[in-house]
VEXDREN-2710 file (C-alpha; in Angstrom, 1 decimal):
% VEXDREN-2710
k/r/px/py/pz
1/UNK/279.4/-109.7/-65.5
2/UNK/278.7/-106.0/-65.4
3/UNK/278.1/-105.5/-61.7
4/UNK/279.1/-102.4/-60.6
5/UNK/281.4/-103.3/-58.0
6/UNK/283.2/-105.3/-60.2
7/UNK/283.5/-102.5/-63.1
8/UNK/284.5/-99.9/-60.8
9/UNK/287.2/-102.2/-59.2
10/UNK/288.3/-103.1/-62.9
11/UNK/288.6/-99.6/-63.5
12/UNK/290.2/-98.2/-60.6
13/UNK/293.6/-100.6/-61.6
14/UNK/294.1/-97.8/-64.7
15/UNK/294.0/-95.2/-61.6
16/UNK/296.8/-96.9/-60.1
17/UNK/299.4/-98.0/-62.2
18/UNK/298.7/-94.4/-64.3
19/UNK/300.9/-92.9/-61.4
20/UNK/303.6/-94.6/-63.0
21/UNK/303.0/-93.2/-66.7
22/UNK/302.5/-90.3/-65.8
23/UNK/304.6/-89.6/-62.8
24/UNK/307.5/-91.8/-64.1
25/UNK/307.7/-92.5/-68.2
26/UNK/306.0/-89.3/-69.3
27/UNK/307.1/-86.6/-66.2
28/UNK/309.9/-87.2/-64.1
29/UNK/312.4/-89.5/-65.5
30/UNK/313.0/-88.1/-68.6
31/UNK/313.6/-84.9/-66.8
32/UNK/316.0/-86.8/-63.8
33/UNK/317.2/-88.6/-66.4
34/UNK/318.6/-85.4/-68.6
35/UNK/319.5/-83.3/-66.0
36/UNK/320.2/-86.0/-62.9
37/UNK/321.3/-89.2/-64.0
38/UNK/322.8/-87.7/-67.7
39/UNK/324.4/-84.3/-66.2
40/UNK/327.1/-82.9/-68.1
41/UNK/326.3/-85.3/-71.6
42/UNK/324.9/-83.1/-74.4
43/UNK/321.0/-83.6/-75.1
44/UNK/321.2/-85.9/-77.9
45/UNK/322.9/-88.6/-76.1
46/UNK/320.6/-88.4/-73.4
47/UNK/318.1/-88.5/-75.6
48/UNK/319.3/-91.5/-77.5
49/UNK/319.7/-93.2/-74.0
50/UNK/316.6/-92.6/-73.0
51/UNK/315.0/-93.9/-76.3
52/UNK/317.3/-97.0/-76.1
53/UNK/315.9/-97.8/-72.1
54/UNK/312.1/-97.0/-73.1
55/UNK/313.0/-99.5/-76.4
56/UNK/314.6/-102.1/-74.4
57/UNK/311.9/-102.5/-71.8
58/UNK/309.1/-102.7/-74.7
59/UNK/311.3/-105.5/-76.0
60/UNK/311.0/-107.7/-72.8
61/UNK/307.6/-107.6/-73.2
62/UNK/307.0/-108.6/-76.9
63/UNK/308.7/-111.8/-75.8
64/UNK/307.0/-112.3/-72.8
65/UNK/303.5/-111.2/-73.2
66/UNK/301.8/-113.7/-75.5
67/UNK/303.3/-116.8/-74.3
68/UNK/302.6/-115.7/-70.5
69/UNK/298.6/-114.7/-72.1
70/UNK/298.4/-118.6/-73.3
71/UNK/299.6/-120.1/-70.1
72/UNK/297.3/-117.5/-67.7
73/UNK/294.5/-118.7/-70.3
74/UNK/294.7/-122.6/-69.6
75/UNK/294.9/-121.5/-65.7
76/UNK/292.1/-119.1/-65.0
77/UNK/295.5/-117.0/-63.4
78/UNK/295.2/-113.3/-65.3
79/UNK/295.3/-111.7/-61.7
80/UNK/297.9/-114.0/-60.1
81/UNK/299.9/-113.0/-63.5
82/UNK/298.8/-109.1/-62.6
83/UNK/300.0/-109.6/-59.1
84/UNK/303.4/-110.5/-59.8
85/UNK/303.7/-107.7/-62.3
86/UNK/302.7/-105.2/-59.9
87/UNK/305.7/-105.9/-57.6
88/UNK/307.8/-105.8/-60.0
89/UNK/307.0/-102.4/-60.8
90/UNK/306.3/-101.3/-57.4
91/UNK/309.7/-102.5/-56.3
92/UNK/311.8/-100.9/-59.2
93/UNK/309.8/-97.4/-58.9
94/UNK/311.4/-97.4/-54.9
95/UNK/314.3/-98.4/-55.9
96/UNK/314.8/-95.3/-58.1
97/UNK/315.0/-93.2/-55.0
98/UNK/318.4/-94.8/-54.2
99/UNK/320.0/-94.0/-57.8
100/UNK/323.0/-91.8/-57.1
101/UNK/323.7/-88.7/-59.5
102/UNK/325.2/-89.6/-62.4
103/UNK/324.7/-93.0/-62.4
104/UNK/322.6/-93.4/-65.4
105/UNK/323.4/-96.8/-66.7
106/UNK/321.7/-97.9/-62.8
107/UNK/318.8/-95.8/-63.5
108/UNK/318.4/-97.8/-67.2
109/UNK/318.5/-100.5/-65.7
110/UNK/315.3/-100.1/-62.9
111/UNK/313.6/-98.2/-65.3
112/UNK/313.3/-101.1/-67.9
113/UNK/312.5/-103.7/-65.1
114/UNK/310.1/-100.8/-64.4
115/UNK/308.4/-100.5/-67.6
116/UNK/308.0/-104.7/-67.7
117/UNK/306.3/-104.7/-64.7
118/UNK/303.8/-102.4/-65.8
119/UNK/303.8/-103.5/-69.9
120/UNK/303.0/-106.9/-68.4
121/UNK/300.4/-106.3/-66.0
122/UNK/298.4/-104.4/-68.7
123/UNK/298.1/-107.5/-70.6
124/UNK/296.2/-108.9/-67.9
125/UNK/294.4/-106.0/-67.1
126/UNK/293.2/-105.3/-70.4
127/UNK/291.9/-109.0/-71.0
128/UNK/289.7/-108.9/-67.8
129/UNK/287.9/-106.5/-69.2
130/UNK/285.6/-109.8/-71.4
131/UNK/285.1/-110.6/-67.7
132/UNK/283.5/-107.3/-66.4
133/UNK/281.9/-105.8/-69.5
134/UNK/279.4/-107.3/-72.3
135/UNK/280.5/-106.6/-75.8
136/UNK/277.7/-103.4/-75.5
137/UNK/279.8/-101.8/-72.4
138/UNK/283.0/-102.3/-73.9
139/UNK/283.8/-98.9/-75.1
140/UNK/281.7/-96.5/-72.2
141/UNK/283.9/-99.2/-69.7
142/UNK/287.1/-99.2/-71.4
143/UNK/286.9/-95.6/-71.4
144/UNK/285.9/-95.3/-67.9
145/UNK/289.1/-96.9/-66.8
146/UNK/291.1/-94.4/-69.0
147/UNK/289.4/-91.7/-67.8
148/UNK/290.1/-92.5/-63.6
149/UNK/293.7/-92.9/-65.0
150/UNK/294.2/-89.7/-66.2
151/UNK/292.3/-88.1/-63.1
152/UNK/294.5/-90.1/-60.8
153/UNK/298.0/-89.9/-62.4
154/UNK/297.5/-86.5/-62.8
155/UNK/296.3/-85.7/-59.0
156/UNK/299.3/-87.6/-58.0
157/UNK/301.3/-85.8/-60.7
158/UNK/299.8/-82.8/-59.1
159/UNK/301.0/-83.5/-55.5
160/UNK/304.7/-84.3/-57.1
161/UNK/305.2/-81.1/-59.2
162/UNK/304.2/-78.9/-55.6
163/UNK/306.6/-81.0/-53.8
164/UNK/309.2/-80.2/-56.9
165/UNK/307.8/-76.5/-56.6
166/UNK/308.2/-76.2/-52.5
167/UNK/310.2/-78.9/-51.3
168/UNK/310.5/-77.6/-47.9
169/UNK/306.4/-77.3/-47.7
170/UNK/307.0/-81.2/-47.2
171/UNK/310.0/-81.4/-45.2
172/UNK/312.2/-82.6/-48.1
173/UNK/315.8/-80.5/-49.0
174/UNK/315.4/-79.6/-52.2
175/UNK/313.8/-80.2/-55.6
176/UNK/316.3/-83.2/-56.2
177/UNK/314.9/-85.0/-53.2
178/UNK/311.4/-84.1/-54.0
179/UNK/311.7/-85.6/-57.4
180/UNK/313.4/-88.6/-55.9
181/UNK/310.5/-89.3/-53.1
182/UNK/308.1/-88.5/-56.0
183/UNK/309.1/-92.1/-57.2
184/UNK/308.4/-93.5/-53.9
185/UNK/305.2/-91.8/-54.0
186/UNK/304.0/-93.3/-57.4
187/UNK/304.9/-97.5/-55.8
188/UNK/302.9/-96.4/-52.6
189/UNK/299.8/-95.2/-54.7
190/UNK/300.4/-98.2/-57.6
191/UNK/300.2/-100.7/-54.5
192/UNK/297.5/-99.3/-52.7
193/UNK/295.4/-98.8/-55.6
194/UNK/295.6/-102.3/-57.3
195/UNK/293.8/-104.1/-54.7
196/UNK/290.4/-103.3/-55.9
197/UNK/290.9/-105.2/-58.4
198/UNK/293.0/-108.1/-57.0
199/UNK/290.1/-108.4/-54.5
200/UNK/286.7/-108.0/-56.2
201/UNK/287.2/-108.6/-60.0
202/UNK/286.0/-112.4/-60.6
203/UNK/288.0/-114.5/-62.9
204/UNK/286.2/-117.4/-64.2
205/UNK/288.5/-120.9/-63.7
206/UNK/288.8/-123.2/-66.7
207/UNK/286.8/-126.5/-66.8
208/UNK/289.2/-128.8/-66.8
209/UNK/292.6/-128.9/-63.5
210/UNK/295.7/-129.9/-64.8
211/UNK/299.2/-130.1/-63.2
212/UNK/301.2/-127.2/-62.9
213/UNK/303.3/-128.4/-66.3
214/UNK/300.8/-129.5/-68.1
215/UNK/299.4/-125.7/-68.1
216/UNK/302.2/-124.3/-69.3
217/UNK/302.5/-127.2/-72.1
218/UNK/299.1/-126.5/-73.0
219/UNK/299.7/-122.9/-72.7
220/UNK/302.2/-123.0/-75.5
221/UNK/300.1/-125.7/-77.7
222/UNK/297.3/-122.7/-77.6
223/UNK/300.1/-119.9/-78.6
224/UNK/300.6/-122.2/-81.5
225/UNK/296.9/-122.5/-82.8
226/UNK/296.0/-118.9/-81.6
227/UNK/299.7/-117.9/-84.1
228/UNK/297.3/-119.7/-86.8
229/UNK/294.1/-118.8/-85.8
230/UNK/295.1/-114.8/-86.2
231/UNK/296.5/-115.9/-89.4
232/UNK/293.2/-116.8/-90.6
233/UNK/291.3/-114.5/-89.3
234/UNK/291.4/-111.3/-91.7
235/UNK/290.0/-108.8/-89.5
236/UNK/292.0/-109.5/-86.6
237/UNK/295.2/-109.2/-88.6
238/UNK/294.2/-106.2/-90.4
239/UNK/292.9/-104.0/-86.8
240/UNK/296.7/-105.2/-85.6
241/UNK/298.5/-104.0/-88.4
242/UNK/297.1/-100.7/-88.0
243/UNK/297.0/-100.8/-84.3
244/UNK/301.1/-101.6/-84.3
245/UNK/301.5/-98.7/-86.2
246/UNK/299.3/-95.5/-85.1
247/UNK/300.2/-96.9/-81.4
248/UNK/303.9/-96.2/-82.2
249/UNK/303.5/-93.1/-82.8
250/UNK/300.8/-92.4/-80.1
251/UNK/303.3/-94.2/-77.2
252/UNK/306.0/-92.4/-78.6
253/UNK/304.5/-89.0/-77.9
254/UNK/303.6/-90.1/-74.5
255/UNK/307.3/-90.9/-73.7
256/UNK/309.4/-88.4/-75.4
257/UNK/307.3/-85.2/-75.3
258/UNK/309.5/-84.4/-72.5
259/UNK/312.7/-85.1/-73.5
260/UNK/311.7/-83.2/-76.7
261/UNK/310.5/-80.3/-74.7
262/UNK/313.8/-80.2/-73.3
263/UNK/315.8/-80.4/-76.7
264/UNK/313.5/-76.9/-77.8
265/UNK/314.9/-75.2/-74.5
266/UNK/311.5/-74.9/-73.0
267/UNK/311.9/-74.6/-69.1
268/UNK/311.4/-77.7/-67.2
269/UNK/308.7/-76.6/-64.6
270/UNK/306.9/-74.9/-68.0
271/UNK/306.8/-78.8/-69.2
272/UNK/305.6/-80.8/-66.4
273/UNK/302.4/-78.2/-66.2
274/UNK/301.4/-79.0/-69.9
275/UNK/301.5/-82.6/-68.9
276/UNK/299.3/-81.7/-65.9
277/UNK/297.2/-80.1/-68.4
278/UNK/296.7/-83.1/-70.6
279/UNK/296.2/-85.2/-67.5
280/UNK/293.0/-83.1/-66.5
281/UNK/291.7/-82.5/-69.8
282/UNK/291.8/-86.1/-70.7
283/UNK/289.8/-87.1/-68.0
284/UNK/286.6/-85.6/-69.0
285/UNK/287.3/-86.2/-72.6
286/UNK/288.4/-90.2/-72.6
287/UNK/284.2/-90.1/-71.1
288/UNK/283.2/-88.6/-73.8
289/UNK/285.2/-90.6/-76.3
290/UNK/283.1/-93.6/-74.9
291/UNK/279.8/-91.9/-75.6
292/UNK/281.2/-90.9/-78.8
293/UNK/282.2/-94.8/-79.9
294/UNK/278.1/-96.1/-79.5
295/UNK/277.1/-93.2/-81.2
296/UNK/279.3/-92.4/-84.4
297/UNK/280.9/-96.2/-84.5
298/UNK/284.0/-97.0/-82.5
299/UNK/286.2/-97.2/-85.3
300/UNK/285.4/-94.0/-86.8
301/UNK/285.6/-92.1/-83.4
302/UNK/289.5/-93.7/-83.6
303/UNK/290.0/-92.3/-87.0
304/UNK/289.1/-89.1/-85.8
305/UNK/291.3/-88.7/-82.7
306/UNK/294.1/-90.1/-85.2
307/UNK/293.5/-86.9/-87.5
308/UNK/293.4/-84.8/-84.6
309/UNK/297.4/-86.5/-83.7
310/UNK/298.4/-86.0/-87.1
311/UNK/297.9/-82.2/-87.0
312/UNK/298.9/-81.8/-83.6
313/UNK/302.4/-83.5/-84.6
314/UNK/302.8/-81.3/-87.4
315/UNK/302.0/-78.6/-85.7
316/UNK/304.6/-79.4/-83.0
317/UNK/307.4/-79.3/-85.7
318/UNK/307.3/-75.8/-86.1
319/UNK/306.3/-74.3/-82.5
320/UNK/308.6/-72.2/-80.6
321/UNK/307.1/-71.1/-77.7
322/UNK/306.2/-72.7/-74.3
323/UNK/302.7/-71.7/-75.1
324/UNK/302.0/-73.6/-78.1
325/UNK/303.1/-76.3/-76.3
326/UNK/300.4/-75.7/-73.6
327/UNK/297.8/-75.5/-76.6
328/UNK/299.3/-79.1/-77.7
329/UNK/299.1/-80.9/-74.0
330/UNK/295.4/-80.1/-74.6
331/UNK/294.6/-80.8/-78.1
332/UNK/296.2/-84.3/-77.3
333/UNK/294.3/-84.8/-73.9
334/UNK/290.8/-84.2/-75.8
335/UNK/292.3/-87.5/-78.1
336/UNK/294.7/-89.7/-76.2
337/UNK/292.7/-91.3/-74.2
338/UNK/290.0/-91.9/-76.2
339/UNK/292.0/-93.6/-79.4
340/UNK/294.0/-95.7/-76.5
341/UNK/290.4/-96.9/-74.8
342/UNK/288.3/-97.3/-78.0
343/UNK/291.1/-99.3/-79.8
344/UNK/291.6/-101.6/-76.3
345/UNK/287.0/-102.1/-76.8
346/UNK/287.7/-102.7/-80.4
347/UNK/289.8/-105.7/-80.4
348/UNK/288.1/-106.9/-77.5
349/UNK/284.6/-107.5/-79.8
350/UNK/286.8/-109.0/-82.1
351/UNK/288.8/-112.0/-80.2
352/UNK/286.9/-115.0/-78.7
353/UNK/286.1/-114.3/-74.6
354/UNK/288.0/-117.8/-73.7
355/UNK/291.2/-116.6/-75.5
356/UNK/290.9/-113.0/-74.2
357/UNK/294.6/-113.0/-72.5
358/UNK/296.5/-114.6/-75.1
359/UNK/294.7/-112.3/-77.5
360/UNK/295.4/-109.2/-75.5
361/UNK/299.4/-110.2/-75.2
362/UNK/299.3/-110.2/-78.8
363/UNK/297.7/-106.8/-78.8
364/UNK/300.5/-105.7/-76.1
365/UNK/302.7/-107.4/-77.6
366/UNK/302.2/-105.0/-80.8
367/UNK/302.1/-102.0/-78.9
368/UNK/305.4/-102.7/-77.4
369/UNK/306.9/-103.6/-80.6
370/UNK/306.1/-100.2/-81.5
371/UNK/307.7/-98.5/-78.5
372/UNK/310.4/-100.5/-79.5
373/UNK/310.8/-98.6/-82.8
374/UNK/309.1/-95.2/-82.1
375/UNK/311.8/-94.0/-79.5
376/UNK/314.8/-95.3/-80.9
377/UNK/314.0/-94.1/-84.4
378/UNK/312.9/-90.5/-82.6
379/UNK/316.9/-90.8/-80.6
380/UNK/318.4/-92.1/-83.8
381/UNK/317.0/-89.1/-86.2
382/UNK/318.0/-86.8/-83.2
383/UNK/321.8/-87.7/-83.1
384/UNK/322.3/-88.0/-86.7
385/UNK/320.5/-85.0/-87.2
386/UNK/321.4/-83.0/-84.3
387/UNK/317.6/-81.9/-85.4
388/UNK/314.3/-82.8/-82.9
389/UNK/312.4/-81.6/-85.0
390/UNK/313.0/-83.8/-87.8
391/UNK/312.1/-86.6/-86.3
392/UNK/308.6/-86.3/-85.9
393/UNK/308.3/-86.7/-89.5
394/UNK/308.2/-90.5/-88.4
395/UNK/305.6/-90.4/-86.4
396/UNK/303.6/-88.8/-89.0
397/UNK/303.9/-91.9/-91.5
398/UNK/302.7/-93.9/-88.5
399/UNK/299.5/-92.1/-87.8
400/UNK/299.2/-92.0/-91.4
401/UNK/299.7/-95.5/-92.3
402/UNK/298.0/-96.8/-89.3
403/UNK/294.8/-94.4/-89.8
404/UNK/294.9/-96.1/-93.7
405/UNK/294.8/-100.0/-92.7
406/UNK/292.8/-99.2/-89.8
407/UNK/289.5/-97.8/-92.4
408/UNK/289.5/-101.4/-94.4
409/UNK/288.7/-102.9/-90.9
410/UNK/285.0/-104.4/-91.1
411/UNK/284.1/-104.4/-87.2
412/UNK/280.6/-106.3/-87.9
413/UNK/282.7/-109.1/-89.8
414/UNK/285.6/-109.3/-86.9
415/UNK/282.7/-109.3/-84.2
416/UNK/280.3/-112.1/-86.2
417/UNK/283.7/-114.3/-86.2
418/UNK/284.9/-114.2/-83.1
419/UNK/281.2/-115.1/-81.3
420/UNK/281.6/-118.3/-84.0
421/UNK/284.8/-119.2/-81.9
422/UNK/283.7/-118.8/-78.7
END
């Protein structure tokens, strides 16, 4: 535990499969998807089918995270798990290059198979982190993961918005093609870059070998206590309550800013540089957040990058210029990543170390939940509404609510109880 070898290679996995948030979820679909895949249908139908594919993928993975977190558990087999998810989502970002225009029910369809593959190999990643990081690291090492994501999505964001910019620099036709190689580019960087971590982060076996069915038997035996074992244990419960709902409206901002973007009339090109500018700024600032958590506490450097959200989303239901929206990307970039990285070192002091992936599909499980509801109640309010605007005041009551449960979370309590059950 703590080498640096295996730290950096832990890390370096957030490098890789950011391509795909940012690239993918947050950049170029939503924009292929509007103006590609949805051309000709009026903007709150897109947006509502867009909300309804980002929803449907988040669903998959509610169901399949914690059971798949007890089974990986009783097998020592969080990478093998992590390996399977990153072909998925290697395979379905490719296969997006082959969508033809107009065919948006295809692109739904590879997009949520997309969005499982990398839901579901973040509840892997995210409980190796008890395996490379001592309850001191947690937060300057969660954050360090965060941080390399946000410089690496956004350097391959980078390269995709020139190629959008001058297609013909890179031999490509036009800015269609460029977009659709971009998705090529983002499995190619996702496969590449995982191997650090398939190769040199240790995973510790269980004691005991079993047969093949009696893992998964005892898998699901452990999802049963571990379903009674939260229930019981106060702190826990409480962190997850809040968690499920400040993370709604956190994801929700990551995947619809776009799309909303759009919906105001901003230009497209104007859009994928504020995302650029939240990539770059988030880098340095998802660090800092990590010095920030040993110093002020860890929960009240969350609280704080929550009430930086809140303002920014209120703020964002009045703007009407391209420009405020560049002053957004960076007032969120200072906070994302740090709330996102903090919250993952959190829960991590507060679950026992030989339960950490069943824990963390609980905790994924969660945030999918909410990216379940955040972008279909964003679409929903949007079509009845005919009114973007007025659905942000949704995402307010989650920071809100979330920022309120989270403050009644005694950290010293959660952490005392969950070295008792190790």
């Amino acid at each position: 535990m703590n080498s640096r070898k295996e730290i950096l290679s832990w890390a370096f996995y957030d490098w890789a499969n950011s391509a795909f948030a940012t690239s993918i979820m947050a950049g170029f679909f939503p924009l292929f998807f509007k103006q590609y895949w949805c051309a000709g249908v009026d903007v709150s139908t897109s947006t509502f089918r867009l909300g309804l594919a980002n929803s449907i993928g988040s669903l998959a993975v509610i169901f399949l995270a914690p059971v798949l977190g007890a089974i990986s558990d009783q097998a020592g087999a969080k990478k093998k798990f992590l390996f399977f998810f990153i072909v998925l989502g290697v395979l379905m970002s490719t296969s997006l290059y082959y969508v033809a225009q107009g065919a948006w029910l295809m692109a739904s369809l590879l997009y949520v198979a997309g969005i499982i593959g990398f839901s579901g190999g973040n509840v892997f990643y995210d409980a190796l982190l008890v395996n490379v990081a001592s309850p001191a690291r947690s937060d300057r090492v969660s954050a360090l993961g965060y941080a390399l994501g946000y410089l690496g999505g956004g350097l391959l964001f980078a390269l995709n918005v020139g190629m959008t910019i001058k297609p013909a620099l890179f031999g490509l036709e036009n800015v269609s093609e460029a977009v659709r190689f971009s998705f090529v580019s983002v499995a190619l960087w996702w496969a590449f870059f995982s191997l650090p971590v398939l190769l040199w982060v240790n995973e510790p076996r269980p004691p005991d070998k079993r047969g093949r069915r009696n893992i998964v038997s005892a898998g699901f035996r452990q999802l049963r206590q571990t379903f009674a074992e939260i229930r019981k244990l106060r702190v826990v419960l409480l962190f997850l309550a809040g968690y499920w709902l400040y993370i709604d409206g956190l994801d929700t901002i990551i995947r619809m800013a776009v799309d909303y973007g759009l919906s105001l009339g901003f230009d497209a090109s104007g859009l994928m540089l504020a995302l650029l500018i939240t990539q770059f700024v988030g880098f340095p600032a998802a660090l800092v957040f990590g010095r920030l958590g040993e110093r002020l506490g860890t929960k009240k450097a969350i609280l704080l990058g929550l009430g930086i959200y809140l303002l920014v989303t209120v703020w964002a239901m009045s703007m009407d210029s391209i420009n405020e929206f560049y002053l957004l990307a960076v007032a969120i970039g200072l906070v994302q990543g740090g709330v996102q990285s903090l919250s993952r070192s959190l829960y991590s002091r507060l679950i026992p170390v030989g339960k950490s992936a069943e824990f963390f599909g609980f905790y994924n499980m969660l945030g999918k939940f909410a990216a379940v509801l955040g972008p279909l109640l964003m679409g929903l309010i949007s079509l009845l509404t005919d009114s973007p605007r007025l659905s942000l005041l949704a995402i307010i009551l989650l920071f809100v609510s979330g920022a309120i449960l989270l403050y009644f979370v005694d950290e010293e309590e959660g952490t005392r109880l969950a070295r008792e059950m190790n």
